[in-house]
C-alpha positions in Angstrom: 6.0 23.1 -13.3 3.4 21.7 -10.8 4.3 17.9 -12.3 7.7 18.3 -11.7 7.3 19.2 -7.9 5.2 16.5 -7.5 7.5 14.1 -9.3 10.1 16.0 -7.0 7.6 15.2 -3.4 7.4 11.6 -5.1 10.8 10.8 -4.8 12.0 12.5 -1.4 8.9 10.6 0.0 10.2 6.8 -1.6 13.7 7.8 -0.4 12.8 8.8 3.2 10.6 5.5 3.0 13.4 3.9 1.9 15.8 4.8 4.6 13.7 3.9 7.3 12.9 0.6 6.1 16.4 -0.1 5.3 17.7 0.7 9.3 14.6 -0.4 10.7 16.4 -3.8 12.7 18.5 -1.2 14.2 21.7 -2.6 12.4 22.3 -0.9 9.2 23.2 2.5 9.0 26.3 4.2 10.5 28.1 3.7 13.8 29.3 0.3 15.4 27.1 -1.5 17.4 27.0 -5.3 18.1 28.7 -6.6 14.9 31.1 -4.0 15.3 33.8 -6.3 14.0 33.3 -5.8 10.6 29.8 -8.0 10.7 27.8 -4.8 9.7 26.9 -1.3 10.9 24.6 0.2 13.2 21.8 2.8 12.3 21.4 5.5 15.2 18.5 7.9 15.8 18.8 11.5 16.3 20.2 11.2 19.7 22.6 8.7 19.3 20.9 5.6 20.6 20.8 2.4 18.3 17.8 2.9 15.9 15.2 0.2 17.0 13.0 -2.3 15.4 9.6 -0.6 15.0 7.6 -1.3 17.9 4.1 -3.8 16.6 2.2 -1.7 15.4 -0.6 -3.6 15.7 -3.2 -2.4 18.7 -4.8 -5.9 19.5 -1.4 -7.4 19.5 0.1 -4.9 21.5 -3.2 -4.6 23.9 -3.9 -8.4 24.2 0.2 -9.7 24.3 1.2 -6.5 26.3 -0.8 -7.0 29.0 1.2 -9.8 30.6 4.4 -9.1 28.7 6.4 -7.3 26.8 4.8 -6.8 23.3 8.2 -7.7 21.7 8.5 -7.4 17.9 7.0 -10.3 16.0 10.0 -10.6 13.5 11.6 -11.5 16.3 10.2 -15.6 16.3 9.3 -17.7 12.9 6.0 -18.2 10.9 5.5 -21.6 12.6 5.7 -20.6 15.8 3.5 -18.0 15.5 1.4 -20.5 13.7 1.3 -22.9 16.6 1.3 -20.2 19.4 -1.9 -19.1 18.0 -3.7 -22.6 17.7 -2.5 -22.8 21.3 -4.1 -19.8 23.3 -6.0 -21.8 25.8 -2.8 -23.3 27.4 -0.4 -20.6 26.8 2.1 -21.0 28.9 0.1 -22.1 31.9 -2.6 -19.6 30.9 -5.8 -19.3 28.8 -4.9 -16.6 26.3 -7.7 -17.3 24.0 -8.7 -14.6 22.8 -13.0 -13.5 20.1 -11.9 -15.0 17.4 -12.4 -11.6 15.5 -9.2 -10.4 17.4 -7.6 -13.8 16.9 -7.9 -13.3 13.1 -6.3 -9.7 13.4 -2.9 -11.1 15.7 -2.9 -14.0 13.3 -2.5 -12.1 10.2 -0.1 -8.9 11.9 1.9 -12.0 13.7 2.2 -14.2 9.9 2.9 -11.2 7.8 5.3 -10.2 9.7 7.4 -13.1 11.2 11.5 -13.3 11.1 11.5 -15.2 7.6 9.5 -12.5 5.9 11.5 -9.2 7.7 14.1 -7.2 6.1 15.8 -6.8 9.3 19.1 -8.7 9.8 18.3 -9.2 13.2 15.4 -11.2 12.7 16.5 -13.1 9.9 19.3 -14.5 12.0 16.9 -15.2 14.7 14.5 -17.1 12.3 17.9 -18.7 10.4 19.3 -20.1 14.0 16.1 -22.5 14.1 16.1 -25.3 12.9 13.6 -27.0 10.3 12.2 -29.6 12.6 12.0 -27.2 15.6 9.1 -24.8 16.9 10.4 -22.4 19.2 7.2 -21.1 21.6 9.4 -18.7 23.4 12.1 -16.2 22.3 14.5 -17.5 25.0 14.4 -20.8 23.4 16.0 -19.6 19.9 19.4 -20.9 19.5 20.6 -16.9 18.0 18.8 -15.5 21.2 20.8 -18.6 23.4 24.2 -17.5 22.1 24.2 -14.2 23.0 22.7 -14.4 26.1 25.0 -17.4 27.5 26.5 -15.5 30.0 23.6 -13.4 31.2 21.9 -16.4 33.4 24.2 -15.1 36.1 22.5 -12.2 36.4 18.8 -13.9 36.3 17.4 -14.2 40.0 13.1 -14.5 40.3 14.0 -11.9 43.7 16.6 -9.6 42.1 16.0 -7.0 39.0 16.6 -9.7 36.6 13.9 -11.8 37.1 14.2 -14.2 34.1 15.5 -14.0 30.6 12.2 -13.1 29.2 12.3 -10.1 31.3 13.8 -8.2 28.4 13.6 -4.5 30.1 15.5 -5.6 32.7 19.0 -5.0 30.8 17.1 -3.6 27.4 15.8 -0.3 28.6 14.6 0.1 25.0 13.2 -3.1 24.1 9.4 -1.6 24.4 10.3 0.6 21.5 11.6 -2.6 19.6 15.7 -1.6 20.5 17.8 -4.6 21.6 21.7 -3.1 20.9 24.1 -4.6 22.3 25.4 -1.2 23.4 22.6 0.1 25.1 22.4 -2.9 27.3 22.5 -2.0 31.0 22.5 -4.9 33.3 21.7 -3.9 37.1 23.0 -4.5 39.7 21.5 -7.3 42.2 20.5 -6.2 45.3 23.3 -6.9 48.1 21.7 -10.3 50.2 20.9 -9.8 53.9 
């Protein structure tokens, strides 16, 4: 009897496993959400919100990255530019990033392992599909996916206003540091009235 409830333990534990993996982009599961239209489904949490992309999990990528931005999910930009933003540290964007090279090694390997190509999530592999072979995307902003569905929201962008570029991701994702980027739980604010 005692194999059978552990065969029994086994299997709820691979299925459980199994669930979350399979909603983890936040767009498989049940309920409408972006592709509404018949593209796919959306996956919601207990209280209703679009289940998100697990946050990174890694605590030298969340530490080092999150400290002058959002931490966003690494799924969420190709192998190569991962590959190349890493070789490029000392001029990163204006900055020197570089980080000991033991913690380099630990960001490198988290970032690799787990870029768009290699993700289950259907976000991410649309992402990672929309670039094209000859180009190396440094910044999400510059992926074409992440272009087309933010064409209309440069209106919105103003350096003085709550939008203050399209990097600024929490602006109109109040979920994004938990990895959630639904369409439906985008809340765009409103620019302050000029004086």
């Amino acid at each position: 009897m005692k194999s059978t409830g552990f065969f029994a333990t086994v299997l709820l534990s691979a299925a459980l496993l199994a669930t979350s993996w399979a909603g983890a982009d936040g767009d498989a599961g049940k309920g409408k959400g972006k592709e509404g239209k018949g593209k796919g489904e959306q996956r919601r949490d207990s209280g209703g919100q679009a289940a998100p992309l697990p946050i990174p999990l890694d605590p030298v990528y969340q530490k080092e990255c999150g400290s002058c931005h959002l931490a966003f999910p690494v799924r969420m930009l190709p192998r190569r530019s991962w590959e190349k933003m890493l070789g490029e540290l000392g001029h990163h964007f204006g900055e020197d990033a570089t980080l000991p090279e033991g913690e380099l090694q630990q960001v490198r390997t988290y970032a690799l392992a787990n870029a768009g190509e290699s993700s289950p999530s259907r976000l991410a592999q649309r992402l990672s599909a929309s670039v094209p072979p000859e180009a190396t995307p440094l910044r999400l902003s510059e992926v074409p996916y992440f272009v087309r569905e933010h064409r209309g929201a440069a209106k919105h962008v103003n350096p003085a206003g709550p939008v203050k570029s399209l990097s600024d991701c929490q602006a109109c994702h109040p979920r994004a540091d938990a990895g959630s980027f639904a369409e439906d739980a985008v809340r765009i604010p409103k620019a302050a009235p000029a004086n």
